[in-house]
Structures are given as structure tokens and as C-alpha cells.
C-alpha positions as CSV (number, residue, x, y, z in Angstrom):
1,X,143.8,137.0,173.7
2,X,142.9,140.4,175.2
3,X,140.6,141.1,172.6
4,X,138.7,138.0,172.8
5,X,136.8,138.9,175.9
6,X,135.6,141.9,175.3
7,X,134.3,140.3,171.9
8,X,132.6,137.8,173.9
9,X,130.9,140.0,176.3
10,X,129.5,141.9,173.5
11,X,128.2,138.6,171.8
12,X,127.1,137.4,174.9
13,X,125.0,140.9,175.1
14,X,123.7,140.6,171.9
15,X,122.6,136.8,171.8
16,X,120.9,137.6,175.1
17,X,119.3,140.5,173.8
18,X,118.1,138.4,171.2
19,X,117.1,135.2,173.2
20,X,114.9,136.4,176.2
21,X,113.1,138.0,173.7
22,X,109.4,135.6,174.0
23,X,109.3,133.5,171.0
24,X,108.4,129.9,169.4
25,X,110.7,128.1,172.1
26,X,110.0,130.0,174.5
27,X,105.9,129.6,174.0
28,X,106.8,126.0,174.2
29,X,108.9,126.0,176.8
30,X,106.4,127.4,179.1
31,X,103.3,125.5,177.7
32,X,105.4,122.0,178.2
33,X,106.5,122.8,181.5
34,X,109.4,121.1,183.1
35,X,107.2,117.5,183.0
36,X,106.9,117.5,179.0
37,X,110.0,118.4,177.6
38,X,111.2,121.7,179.0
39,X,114.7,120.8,179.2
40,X,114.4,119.9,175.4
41,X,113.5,123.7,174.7
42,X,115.8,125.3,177.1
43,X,118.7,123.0,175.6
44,X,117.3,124.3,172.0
45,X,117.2,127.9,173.9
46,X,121.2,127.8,174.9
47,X,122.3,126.5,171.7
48,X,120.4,129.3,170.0
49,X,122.0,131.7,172.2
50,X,125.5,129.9,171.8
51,X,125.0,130.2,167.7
52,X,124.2,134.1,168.8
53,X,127.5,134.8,170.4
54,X,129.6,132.9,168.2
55,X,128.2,135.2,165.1
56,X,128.6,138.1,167.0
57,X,131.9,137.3,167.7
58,X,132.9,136.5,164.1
59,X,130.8,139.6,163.0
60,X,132.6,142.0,165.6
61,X,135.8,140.7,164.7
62,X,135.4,141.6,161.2
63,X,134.5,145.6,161.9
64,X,137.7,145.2,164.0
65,X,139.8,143.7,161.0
66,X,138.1,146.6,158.6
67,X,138.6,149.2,161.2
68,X,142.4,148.4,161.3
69,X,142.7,149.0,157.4
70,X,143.6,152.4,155.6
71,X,140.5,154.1,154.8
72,X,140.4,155.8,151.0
73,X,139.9,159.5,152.1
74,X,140.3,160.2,148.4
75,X,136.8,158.4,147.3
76,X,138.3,156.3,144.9
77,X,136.4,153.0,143.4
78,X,137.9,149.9,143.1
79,X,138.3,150.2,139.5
80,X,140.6,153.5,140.3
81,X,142.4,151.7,142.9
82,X,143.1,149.0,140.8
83,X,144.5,151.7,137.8
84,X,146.5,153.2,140.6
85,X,148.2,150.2,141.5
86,X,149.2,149.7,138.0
87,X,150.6,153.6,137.4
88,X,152.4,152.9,140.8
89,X,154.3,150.1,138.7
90,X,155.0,152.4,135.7
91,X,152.9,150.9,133.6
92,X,151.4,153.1,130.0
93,X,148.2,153.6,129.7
94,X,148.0,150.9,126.6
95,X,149.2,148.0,129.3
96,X,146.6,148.7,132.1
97,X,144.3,148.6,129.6
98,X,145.1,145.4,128.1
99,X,145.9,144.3,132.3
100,X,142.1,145.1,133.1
101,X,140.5,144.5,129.8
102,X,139.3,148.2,128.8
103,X,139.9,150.2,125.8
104,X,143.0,152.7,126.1
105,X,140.9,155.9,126.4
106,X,138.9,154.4,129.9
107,X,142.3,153.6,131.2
108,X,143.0,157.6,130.4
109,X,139.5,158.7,131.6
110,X,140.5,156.5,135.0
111,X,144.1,158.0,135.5
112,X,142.7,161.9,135.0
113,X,140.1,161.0,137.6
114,X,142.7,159.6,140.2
115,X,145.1,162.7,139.5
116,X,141.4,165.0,140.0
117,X,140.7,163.2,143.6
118,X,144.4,163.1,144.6
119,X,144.5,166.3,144.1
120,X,147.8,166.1,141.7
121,X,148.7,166.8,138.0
122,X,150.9,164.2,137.7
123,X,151.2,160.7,138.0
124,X,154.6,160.5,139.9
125,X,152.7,163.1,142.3
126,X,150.2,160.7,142.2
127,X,152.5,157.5,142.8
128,X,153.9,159.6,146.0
129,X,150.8,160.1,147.6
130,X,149.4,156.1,147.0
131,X,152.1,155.7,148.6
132,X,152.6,158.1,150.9
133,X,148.9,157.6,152.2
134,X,149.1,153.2,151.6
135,X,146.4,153.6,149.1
136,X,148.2,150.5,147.1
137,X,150.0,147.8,148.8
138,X,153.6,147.9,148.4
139,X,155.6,145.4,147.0
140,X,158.9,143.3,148.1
């Protein structure tokens, strides 16, 4: 709950930011006046800034939930992590080509580029540091 305010402060900021800013409703707003429908565009106005802060709450909520994950110091792609996770399980080469539907020597070409950026020359060296450094999730 802690974490909400400050998430809504910083939405609030931002869809302020965004709404003083003169535009459409606000052009109309002031050339209406308060007689011919200014209450109309300020309610137009709000919800605008309400849709602001709710998106930048759901937007800075998701840096926070990416922030909190492992980062890949190594520089490896998804297609590497993915080849990783396999050699984690002990799986050949033949099988995590036939799990990811490649051909046996791109499964190699993967592996020898994972042991390169791990900075290893074996795979059980390179099982230890995936997960030594939570670069695959572990299983029960």
C-alpha cells in the first residue's frame, strides 16, 4: 500500500503536466464560459486527467515490476536464454533442437555462444552460473 502513493503522486504530476497544457477543451472551455457548457468541458477536463493518472500509474508500476527482475548482465537473446534453460535440464543438443524447432548445428552455434558470453568452457560451468546468477528460473 506504501507504494501506491508515491505512484499516485507521480501520476497525478504527470496527468497535470499533461492537462493544463491549453488545448481543444480547454479553447472551449473558455470560449463557452461558465453560461454555455463550461462545466461539460471541465467534467471532460478531469476525466481526461483521471485517465492520465490511472495510465501513469499502471505504466510506473510496470518499470517497478521490470526493475525488480534479474537483469541479463551477460547480453544474452531470448533465443540463448531459452537454450540455456534447456542445458540447465541436461538436455543434448539433438533435443533442444527438436524442443525449439532448429537444426542440431544452431542449437550447437547457440550453446558455444552462451559458454563465449558466460565466460565458461563448459556447460556444467555454464549451468552454475545460470544459476548462480538466476539467469533461468529454477524449478520445484
Amino acid at each position: 500500500m506504501s507504494e501506491v502513493i508515491p505512484l499516485a503522486l507521480s501520476g497525478f504530476t504527470i496527468g497535470v503536466a499533461h492537462t493544463v497544457v491549453p488545448g481543444p477543451v480547454n479553447a472551449e472551455a473558455s470560449r463557452r464560459g461558465p453560461s454555455q457548457g463550461f462545466g461539460s468541458a471541465l467534467s471532460v477536463q478531469l476525466g481526461s486527467l483521471l485517465g492520465d493518472i490511472l495510465w501513469a500509474i499502471l505504466g510506473l508500476n510496470q518499470v517497478a515490476a521490470t526493475d525488480a527482475m534479474p537483469r541479463d548482465r551477460y547480453g544474452l537473446t531470448a533465443r540463448e536464454r531459452d537454450v540455456l534453460s534447456l542445458i540447465t535440464r541436461g538436455h543434448p543438443d539433438s533435443q533442444i533442437a527438436e524442443a525449439l524447432y532448429i537444426s542440431r548445428d544452431t542449437a550447437k552455434t547457440h550453446a558455444r555462444n552462451i559458454l563465449r558470453k558466460l565466460g565458461v568452457s563448459t556447460r556444467v560451468a555454464a549451468v552454475a552460473v545460470a544459476h548462480r546468477e538466476k539467469l533461468v528460473p529454477v524449478e520445484e
